[in-house]
N, C-alpha and C positions, 0 to 999 in steps of 0.2 A: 299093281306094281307096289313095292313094300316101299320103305323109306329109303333101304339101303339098295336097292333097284335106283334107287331117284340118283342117290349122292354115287353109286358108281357109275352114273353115263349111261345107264342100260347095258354096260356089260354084266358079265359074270364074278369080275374081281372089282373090286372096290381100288378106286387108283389115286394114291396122293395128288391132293391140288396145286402142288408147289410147280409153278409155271415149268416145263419141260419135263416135267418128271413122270413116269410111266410106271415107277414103283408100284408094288401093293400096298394099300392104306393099312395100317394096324392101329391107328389111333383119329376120334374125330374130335374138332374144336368146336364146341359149340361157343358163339360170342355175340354181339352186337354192337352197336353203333349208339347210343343214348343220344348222342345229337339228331339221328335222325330214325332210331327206330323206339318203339312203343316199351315199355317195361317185358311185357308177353311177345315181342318178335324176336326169335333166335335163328341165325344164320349158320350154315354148317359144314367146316372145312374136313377135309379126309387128309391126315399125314401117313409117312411113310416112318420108318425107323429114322433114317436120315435127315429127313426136315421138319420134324414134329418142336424140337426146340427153335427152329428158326422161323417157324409159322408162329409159335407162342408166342415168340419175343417179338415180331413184328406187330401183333396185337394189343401187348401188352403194353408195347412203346408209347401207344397209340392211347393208352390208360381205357380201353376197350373190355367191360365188362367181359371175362371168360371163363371157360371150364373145359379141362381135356380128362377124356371119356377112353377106354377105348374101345375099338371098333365093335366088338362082340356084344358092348351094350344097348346096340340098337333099336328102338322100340320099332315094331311093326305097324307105323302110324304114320301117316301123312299130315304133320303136322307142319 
């Protein structure tokens, strides 16, 4: 299973994580938590067009180390 296998659910389309949302993902967040993860642990949200600034800003509110990617640049690694 690739990465992008993982972060779509095991479907075929990659689906924004924005709670209800059933969109296609076009973009990921990669971020973390510095209070509770290591410099090297990244966590990784899938947006849709529609909530990709509302998943940012909720992260960033949060002053949450991030980076939005998108989706295409996938690496093929289970990292």
């Amino acid at each position: 299973m690739t990465l992008l296998d993982a972060l779509a659910g095991g479907t075929d389309t990659p689906i924004c994580s924005r709670a209800g949302c059933r969109e296609r993902a076009l973009w990921r967040i990669e971020w973390r938590n510095p209070r509770i993860h290591a410099a090297d642990r990244r966590k990784t949200w899938l947006a849709c067009a529609e909530h990709i600034d509302y998943l940012r800003e909720f992260l960033a509110a949060r002053e949450f180390p991030l980076q939005v990617l998108p989706l295409d640049e996938v690496a093929d690694s289970a990292d």
